[in-house]
N, C-alpha and C positions, 0 to 999 in steps of 0.2 A: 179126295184132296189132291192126287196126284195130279200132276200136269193143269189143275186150273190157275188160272192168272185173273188179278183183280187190275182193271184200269190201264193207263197206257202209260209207259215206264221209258224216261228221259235219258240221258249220257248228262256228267254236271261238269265241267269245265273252270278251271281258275286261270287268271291270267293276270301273272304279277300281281297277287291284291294286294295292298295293304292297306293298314288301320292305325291311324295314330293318334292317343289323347296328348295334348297338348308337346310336351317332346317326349312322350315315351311311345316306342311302336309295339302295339299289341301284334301285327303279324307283318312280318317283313319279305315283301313279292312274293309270297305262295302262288308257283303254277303245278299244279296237276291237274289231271283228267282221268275221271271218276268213267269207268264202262258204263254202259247201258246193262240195268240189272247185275250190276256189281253189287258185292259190299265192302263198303272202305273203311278203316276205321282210323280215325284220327288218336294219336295214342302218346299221350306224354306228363310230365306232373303241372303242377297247378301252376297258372299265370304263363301257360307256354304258346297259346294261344289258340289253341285246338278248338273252346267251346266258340271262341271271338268267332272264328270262320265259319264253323256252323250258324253262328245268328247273321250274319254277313251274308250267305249263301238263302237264308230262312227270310229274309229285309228286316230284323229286329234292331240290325246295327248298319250302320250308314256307312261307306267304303269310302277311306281317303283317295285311293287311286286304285289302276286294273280293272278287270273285268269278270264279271261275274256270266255266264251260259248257263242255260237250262236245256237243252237240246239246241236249237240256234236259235235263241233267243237270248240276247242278254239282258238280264234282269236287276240293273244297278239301280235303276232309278223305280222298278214297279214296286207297289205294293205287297206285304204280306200276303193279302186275298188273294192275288193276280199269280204267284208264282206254283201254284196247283202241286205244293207240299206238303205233307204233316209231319208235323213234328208228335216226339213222344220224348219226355220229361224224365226227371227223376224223380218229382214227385208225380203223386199220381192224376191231380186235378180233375177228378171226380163228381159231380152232382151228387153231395149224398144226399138229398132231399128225392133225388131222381132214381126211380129203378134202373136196372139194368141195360135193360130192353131199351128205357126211355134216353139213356146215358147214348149207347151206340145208335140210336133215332135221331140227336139231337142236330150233327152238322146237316144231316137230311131235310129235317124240318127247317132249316133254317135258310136253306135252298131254294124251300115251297114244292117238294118234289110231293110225292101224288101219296097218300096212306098205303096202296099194295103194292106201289115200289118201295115204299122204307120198310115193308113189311117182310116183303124180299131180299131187300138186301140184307136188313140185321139177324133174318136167318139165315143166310148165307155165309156171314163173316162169321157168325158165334157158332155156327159149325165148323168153320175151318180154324177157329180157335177152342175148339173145342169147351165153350161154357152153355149152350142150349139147354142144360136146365136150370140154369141161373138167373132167367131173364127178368122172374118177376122179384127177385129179390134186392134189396137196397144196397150199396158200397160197406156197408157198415158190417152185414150181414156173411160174408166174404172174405175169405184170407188175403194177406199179402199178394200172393202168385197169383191170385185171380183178378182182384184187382188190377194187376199191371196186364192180365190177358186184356182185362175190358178195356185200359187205357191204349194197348195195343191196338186191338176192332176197333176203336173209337179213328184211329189214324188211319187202319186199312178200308173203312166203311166210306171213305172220303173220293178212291181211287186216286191218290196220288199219281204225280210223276216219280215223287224223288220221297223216300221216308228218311227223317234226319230223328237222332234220336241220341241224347241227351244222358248220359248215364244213367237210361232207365233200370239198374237193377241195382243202382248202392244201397236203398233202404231196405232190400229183401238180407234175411239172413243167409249163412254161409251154403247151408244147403238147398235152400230156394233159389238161392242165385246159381248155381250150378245145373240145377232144373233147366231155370229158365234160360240159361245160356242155349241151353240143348234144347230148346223151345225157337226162342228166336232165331236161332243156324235154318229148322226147320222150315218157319213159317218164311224168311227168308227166300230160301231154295223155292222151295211153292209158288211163291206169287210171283218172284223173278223181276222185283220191283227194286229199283238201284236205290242201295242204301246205305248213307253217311252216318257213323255212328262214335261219339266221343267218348271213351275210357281213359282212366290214370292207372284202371289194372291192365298188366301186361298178361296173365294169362287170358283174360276175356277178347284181349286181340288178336293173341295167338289163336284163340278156337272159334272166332268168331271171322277172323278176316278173310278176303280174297287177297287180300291186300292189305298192307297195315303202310299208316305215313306217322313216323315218328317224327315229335317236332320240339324243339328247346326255343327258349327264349325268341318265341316269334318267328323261326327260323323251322322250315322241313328239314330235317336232318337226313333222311333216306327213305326210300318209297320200295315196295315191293313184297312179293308175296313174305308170309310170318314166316317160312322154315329158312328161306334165303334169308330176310333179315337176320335173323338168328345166326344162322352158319358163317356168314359174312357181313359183318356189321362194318358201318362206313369209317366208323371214327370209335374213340373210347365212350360219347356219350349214348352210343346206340346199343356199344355191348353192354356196356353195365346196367343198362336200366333195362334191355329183354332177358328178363331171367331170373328164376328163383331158386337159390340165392344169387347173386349178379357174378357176373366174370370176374375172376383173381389179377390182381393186376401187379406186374413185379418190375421194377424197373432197374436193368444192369444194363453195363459197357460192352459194347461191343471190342476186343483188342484182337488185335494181329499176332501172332504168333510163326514166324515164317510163313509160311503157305497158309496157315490156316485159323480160321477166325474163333473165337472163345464170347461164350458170353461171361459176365464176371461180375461181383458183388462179394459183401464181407464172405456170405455161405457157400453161392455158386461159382462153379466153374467149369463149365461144359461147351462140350465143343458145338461150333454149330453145322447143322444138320447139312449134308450137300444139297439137298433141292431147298435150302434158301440162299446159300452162299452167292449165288449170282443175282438173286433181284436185293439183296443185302446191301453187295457193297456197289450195286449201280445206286441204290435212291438213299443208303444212310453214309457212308463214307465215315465210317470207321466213327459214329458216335456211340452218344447212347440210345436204347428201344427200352420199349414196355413192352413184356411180356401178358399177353393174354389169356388165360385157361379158364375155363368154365367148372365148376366145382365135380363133376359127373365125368369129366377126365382125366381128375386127381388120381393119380391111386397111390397108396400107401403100403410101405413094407417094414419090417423092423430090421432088414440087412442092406446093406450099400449095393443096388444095382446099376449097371450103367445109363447115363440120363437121368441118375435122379441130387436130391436134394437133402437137405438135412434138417429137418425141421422137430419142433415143439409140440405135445398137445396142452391146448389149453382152454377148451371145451368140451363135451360129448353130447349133442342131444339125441336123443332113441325117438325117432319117429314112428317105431314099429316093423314096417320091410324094411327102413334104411335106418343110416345115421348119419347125420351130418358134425363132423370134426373140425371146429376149429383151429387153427393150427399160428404157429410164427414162424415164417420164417425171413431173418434177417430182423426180426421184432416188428414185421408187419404181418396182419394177419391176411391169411390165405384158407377157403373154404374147401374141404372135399365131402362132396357124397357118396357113399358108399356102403352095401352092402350090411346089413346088420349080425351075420354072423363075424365079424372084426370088431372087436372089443378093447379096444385101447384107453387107458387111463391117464385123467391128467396128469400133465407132468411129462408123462411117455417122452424118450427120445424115440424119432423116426424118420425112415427115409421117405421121399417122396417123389413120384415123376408123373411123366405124363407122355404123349406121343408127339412126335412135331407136326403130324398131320393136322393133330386138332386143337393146336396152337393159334395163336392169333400172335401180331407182332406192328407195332403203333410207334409214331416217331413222338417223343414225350413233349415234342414244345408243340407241333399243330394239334396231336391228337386221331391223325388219320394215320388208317389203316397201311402201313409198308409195302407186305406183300398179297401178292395177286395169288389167291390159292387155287385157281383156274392155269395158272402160269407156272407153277413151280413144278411140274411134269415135264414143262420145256426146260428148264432150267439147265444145263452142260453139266454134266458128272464131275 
């Protein structure tokens, strides 16, 4: 399996697209550019336009304006047939009247390509998906995970330029879907066939992406590899929504204090840290911010350290290695993970902090991100 490659694999191109039903815009000028042999994953909740642009990109949906490329071809006006894609689904759409064999045969036959070429390729592809002795068996016949292999082969047996592929793994249960994540990463890398792929789960972006483009309301919201988005999310809609459980969001005043700046709320009052002070009060001028923290950079004490906070418990769930703490402070809730030897009971008074490296800090009326955490190394003592 190693180093083989199925067909000849495109770079996919947006320019400005958009889609509009009547006045409402299902995707508002999406440009990106998809590498050749990339995987992309379009990744956001429902109605944000993610799957519109894959049918858009697929010809199932017709493009109010921009440009669509498939290598340099633009492909606005060609047909489905014409743009040498396959798509893979979320459901499985199967011939169950059709074996196996006959299922990944079938775009073949339809071709008119010769019986010892389809005979060739469907062993080919059901070896590199590893179901070869399943061929003569029915869909019915077949678990979940095999099925979506076969609906898989069914796309790769085609030689695509480009695989687009459709939340094929919501109908698998929680541990098939896990599989098969770590299936498709594989088959992926392998063929080296550039592929757009639409999820609403944010871990399957994170372990599946080259790259992940998270999108709202029709809108890309930020493009780039999953650990970068993660680490430096563009605005609050991108930290909250990569991540389980999502980013704690706290919003205090920023005041002056002589020389020196405080952040402040009924609970907090701490000082702020020198490597933000300088990009602070160039881009916020002495407002308020939303504090950022990710739950996994909470940590929790039951004595008052410096940088920390005073908060509530008012959850516990035992996940096993961890626990996740609900917590109030200020009477909104705040998450931490941590560690399952700490055993705190509701109710608990306790302190809490965090580090300011792995802070995040947002202006509360755009929602974008304040400081540049590439920048605050430079930042004047």
């Amino acid at each position: 399996m190693e180093g083989k490659r199925i067909g000849h694999s495109e770079p996919v191109t947006f320019e400005q697209v958009t889609k509009r039903y009547g006045n409402v815009t299902a995707v508002d000028e999406l440009s990106l550019a998809v590498n050749n042999g990339e995987m992309l994953v379009f990744l956001g909740p429902s109605g944000c336009g993610k799957t519109t642009s894959l049918r858009m990109l697929a010809g199932l949906e017709s493009i109010t304006s921009g440009r669509i490329r498939i290598g340099d071809t633009v492909v606005n006006e060609l047909p489905p047939r014409s743009r040498n894609i396959a798509m893979v689904f979320q459901s499985y759409a199967l011939y169950a009247h059709l074996s196996v064999y006959e299922n990944l045969a079938y775009p073949l036959k339809v071709r008119k390509l010769k019986k010892d070429e389809i005979k060739r390729r469907v062993n080919e592809v059901a070896e590199i998906i590893q179901i070869s002795e399943l061929l003569d068996r029915k869909p019915r016949e077949i678990s979940g995970g095999q099925r979506q292999r076969v609906a898989l082969g069914r796309a790769i047996i085609r030689e695509p330029a480009v695989f687009l592929m459709d939340e094929p793994l919501s109908n698998l249960d929680a541990k098939l879907r896990l599989h098969m994540r770590a299936e498709l990463k594989r088959f992926q890398r392998d063929l080296e066939t550039t592929t757009i792929y639409v999820t609403h789960d944010q871990a399957e972006a994170m372990t599946l992406a080259d790259r992940v483009a998270i999108m709202s309301m029709g809108k890309l919201q930020q493009l780039g590899p999953p650990k970068e988005v993660y680490n430096c999310p563009t605005n609050m809609f991108v930290a909250g929504f990569l991540g389980s459980p999502p980013m704690n969001f706290m919003k205090v005043d920023v005041e002056s204090h002589g020389d020196q700046l405080r952040l402040k709320s009924p609970s907090i009052d701490l000082p702020v840290p020198k490597t933000w002070e300088h990009q602070l009060r160039a881009s916020n001028n002495g407002r308020s911010v939303v504090l950022g923290i990710r739950p996994e950079n909470v940590r929790i004490s039951t004595e008052q350290t410096p940088f920390s906070i005073p908060a509530e418990v008012y959850v516990v769930e035992d996940l096993g290695s961890e626990r996740l703490i609900d917590l109030r402070v200020d009477g909104q809730p705040t998450v931490a993970r941590i560690e399952s030897h700490f055993e705190p009971s509701i109710g608990d008074r306790v302190w809490i902090s965090f580090s300011p490296d792995d802070s995040h800090v947002f202006d509360p009326n755009t929602e974008l991100r304040l400081l540049d955490r590439g920048k605050l190394a430079e930042s004047p003592a």
